[in-house]
N, C-alpha and C positions, 0 to 999 in steps of 0.2 A: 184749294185748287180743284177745278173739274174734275171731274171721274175721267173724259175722255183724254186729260192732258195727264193722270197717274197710268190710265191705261197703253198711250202713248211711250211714256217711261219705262215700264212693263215689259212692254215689249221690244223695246229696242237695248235696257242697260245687259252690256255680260254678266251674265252671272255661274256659278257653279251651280250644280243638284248633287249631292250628299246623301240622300234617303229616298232611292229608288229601286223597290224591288224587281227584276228584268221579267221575271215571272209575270210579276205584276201588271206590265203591257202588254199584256194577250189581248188584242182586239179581237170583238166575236167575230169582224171580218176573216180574219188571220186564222181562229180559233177554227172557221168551219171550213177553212182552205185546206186545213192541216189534217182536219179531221178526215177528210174525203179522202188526202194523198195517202195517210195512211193506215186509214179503214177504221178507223176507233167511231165509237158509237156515242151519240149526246145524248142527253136526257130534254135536246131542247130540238125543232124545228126549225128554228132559222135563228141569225143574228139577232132580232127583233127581241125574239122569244128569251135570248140569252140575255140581251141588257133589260131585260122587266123584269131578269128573277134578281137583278142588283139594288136589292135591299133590304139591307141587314138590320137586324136588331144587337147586334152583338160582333166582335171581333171574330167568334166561333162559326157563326153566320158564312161570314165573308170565307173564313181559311176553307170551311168545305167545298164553297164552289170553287174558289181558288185552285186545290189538291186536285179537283177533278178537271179543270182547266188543263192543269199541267199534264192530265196524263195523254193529249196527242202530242205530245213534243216528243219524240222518238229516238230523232235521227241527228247528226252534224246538224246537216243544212237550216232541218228547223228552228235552234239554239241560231243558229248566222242569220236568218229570215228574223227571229224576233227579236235579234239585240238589235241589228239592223236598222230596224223600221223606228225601234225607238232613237235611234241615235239620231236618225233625220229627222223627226220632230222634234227632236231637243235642240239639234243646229237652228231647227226655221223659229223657237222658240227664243233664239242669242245665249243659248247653254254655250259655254268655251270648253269647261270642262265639266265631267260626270262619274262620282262613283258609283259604282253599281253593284247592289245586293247580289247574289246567288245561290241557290238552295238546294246544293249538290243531293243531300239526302230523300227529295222529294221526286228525283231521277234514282238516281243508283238503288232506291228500294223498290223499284218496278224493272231493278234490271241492265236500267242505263249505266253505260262503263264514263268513270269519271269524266275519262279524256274525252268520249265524244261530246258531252257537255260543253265542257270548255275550249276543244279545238272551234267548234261551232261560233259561240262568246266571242272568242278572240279573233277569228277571221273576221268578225264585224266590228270589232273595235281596231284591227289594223286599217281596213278597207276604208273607216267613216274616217280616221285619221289624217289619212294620207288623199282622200277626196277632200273632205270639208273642213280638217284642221280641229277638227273635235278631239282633246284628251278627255283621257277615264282610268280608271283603276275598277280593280277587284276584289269586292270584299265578298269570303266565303261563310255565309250563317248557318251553323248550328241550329236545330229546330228542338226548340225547349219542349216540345209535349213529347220528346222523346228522352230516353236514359243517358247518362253521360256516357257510358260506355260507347255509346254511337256515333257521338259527337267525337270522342278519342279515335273510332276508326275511320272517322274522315275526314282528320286530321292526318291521319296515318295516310290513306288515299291519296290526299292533295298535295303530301310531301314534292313526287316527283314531278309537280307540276308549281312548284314553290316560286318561280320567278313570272308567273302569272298571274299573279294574287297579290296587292300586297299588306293585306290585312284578313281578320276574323269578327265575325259577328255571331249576334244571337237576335232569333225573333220568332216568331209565330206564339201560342195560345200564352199569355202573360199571368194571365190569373193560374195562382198554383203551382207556378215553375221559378221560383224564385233566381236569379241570378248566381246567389252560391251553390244552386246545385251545380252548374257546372266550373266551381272554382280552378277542376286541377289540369282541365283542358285548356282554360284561357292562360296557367303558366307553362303551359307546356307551349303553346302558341308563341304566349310572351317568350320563352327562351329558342325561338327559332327567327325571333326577328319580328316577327309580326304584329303590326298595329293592330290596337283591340279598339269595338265598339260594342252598343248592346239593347238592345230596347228595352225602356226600363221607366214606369212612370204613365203610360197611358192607359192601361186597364188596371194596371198593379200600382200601390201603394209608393210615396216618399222615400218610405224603406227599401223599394226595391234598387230607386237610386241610389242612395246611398251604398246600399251591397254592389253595384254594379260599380261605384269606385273604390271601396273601401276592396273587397273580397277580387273583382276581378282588371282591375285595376285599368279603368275602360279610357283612352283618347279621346273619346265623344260620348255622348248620349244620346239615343236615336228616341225622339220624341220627349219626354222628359215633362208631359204636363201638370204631373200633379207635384212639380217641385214647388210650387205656389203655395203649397199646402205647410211649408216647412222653411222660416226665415233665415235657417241655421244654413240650410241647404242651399239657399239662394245666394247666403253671403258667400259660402266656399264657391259656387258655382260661378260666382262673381270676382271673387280672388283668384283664381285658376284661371279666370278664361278658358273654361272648358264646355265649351260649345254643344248644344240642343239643335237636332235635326228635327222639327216640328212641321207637322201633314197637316193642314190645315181643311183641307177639303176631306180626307182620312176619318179625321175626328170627327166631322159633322158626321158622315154615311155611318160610320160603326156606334154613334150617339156616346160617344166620351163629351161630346160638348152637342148640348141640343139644340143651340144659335151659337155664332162662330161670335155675337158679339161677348159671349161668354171665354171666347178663346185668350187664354194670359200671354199671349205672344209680345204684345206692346207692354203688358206691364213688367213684365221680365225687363224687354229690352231698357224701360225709363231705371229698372234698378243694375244695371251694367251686364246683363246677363248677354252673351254672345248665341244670341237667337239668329238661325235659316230657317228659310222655308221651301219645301221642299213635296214632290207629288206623292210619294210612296207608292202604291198602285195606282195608277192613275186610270186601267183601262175602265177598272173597276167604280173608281170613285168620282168619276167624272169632270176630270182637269189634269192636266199637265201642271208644268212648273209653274206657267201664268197664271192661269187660272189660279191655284192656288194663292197666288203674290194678287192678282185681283180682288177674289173673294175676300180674303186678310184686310186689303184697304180697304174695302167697303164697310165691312163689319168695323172696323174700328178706328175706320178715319183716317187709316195712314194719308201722311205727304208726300211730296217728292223728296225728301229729305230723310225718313223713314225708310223709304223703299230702297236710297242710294245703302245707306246703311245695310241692312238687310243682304244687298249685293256683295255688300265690300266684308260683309260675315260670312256669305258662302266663300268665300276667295281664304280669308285668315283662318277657318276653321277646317279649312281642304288639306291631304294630305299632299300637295304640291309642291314641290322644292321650292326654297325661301326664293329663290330669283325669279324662275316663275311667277310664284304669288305678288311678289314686290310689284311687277311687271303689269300686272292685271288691279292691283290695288292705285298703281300709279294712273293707269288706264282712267278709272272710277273717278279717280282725284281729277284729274284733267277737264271729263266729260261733265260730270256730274255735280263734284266740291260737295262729297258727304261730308260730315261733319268731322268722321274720325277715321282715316285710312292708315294709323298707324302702325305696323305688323306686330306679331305678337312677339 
């Protein structure tokens, strides 16, 4: 099939995104708007200047400009302005729905009080809702290059704001921070209700998967590439249906895959493994959810066929009530006749 009749596809099937950091959409538009309103100082001279220092050699690359990204985000409004702006580019993208990262400790350790964070968050995900019909959830991640102790007290933070969120994660520096360091937060998490996910597999080892279900007993896997490395892994990861959130345009800028045609996305999915694809940062790495789901077909050939699939795995791998999902799987089956829309 044409490129322009998969890109066509692209862009019009619903689909979910599952592995997007909010952070992470900081336009250097947005970025030097914010910086002006409220006087913080860049190390860059214009937007221009900011998207030419985006490129990384390294994941550690990337989290530094990242961190410093984030420190004009100050106020309420700002957190409402940038969930905001993403949420309407994911509507003109055909996102239905969207879970979204948050990185309370990369605020609160500069000062920021939890709640302004997330009152912020949430007035832009009521507002996109109830304009544009956009659902989302909140997942709150743990930042591994720091102690569990940390991660324990904001959990303790985010208690009183528990009907806001309805999951935990883990992400930032991978190398070094293994997933059972923070074993006793993710059951303390787990016994409050809370869905667990966790990055685990893109700079770090097979192993680190594995600990991320064995130890902290994860719902998903947020990126998950190097499970290819491990057939053991792929069979459980295949018997569970337990779903990989893979950044495909992610992996090329941080050079975990140095050509995307190197990316194991298709070969997972030909061995039953429940693969999405999904932006991660996107302001940073240069694509949204499409983008993403574009550059993927091109590197590897996907079909119309493919791509439905892919769809109808952000929907079964979504934390959405079973009617919901059904509702949007049926949708798929309708428009599109993937192959396998059968819920989990």
């Amino acid at each position: 099939m044409e490129s322009s009749s998969i890109r066509h596809i692209i862009q019009n099937i619903p689909k979910a995104e599952l592995h997007l950091h909010i952070e992470g959409t900081l336009e250097p538009d947005l970025l030097f708007s914010l910086a002006a309103k409220n006087k913080v100082s860049l190390p860059y001279s214009s937007p221009e200047a900011v998207k030419a220092a985006y490129t990384f050699n390294n994941l550690q690359e990337f989290l530094d400009i990242y961190y410093a990204g984030a420190s004009v985000l100050l106020h309420e409004e700002d957190f409402y302005l940038l969930t905001r702006a993403y949420l309407h580019k994911a509507h003109e993208q055909k996102v239905v729905h969207t879970e979204m990262f948050f990185d309370p400790q990369t605020h609160t350790s500069r000062g920021i009080p939890f709640g302004t964070v997330i009152r912020g968050i949430n007035r832009a995900r009521e507002e996109a809702h109830a304009e544009l019909g956009i659902t989302s959830h909140l997942i709150m991640c743990f930042l591994r290059h720091l102690d569990e102790a940390s991660a324990i007290k904001t959990l303790q933070q985010a208690l009183p704001w528990k009907d806001s969120f309805l999951g935990v994660g883990l992400d930032s520096s991978e190398k070094g921070n293994p997933p059972s360091k923070f074993r006793h937060v993710f059951e303390m998490a787990k016994a409050k209700g809370f869905m667990t996910v966790a990055h685990a597999g893109e700079e770090g080892p097979a192993g680190y998967i594995d600990e991320a279900l064995d130890l902290l007993n994860v719902d998903r896997i947020d990126h998950g590439n190097r499970s290819v490395d491990s057939p053991e892994l792929v069979s459980r990861l295949r018997e569970r249906q337990l779903a990989l959130t893979m950044c495909p345009l992610s992996n090329l800028k941080l050079k975990v895959h140095t050509d995307l045609s190197q990316h194991p996305a298709k070969r997972l999915m030909e061995q039953g493994v429940l693969v999405t694809v999904n932006s991660d940062d996107p302001a940073y790495f240069g694509g949204y959810v499409n983008e993403n789901y574009m550059a993927l077909a091109e590197a590897l050939h996907l079909n119309a066929t493919d791509i439905a699939t892919l769809a109808g795995n952000s929907f079964k791998a979504s934390f959405l009530d079973p009617i919901t999902k059904n509702q949007w799987l049926q949708t798929l089956h309708d428009q599109y006749g993937p192959k396998d829309t059968n819920t989990q």
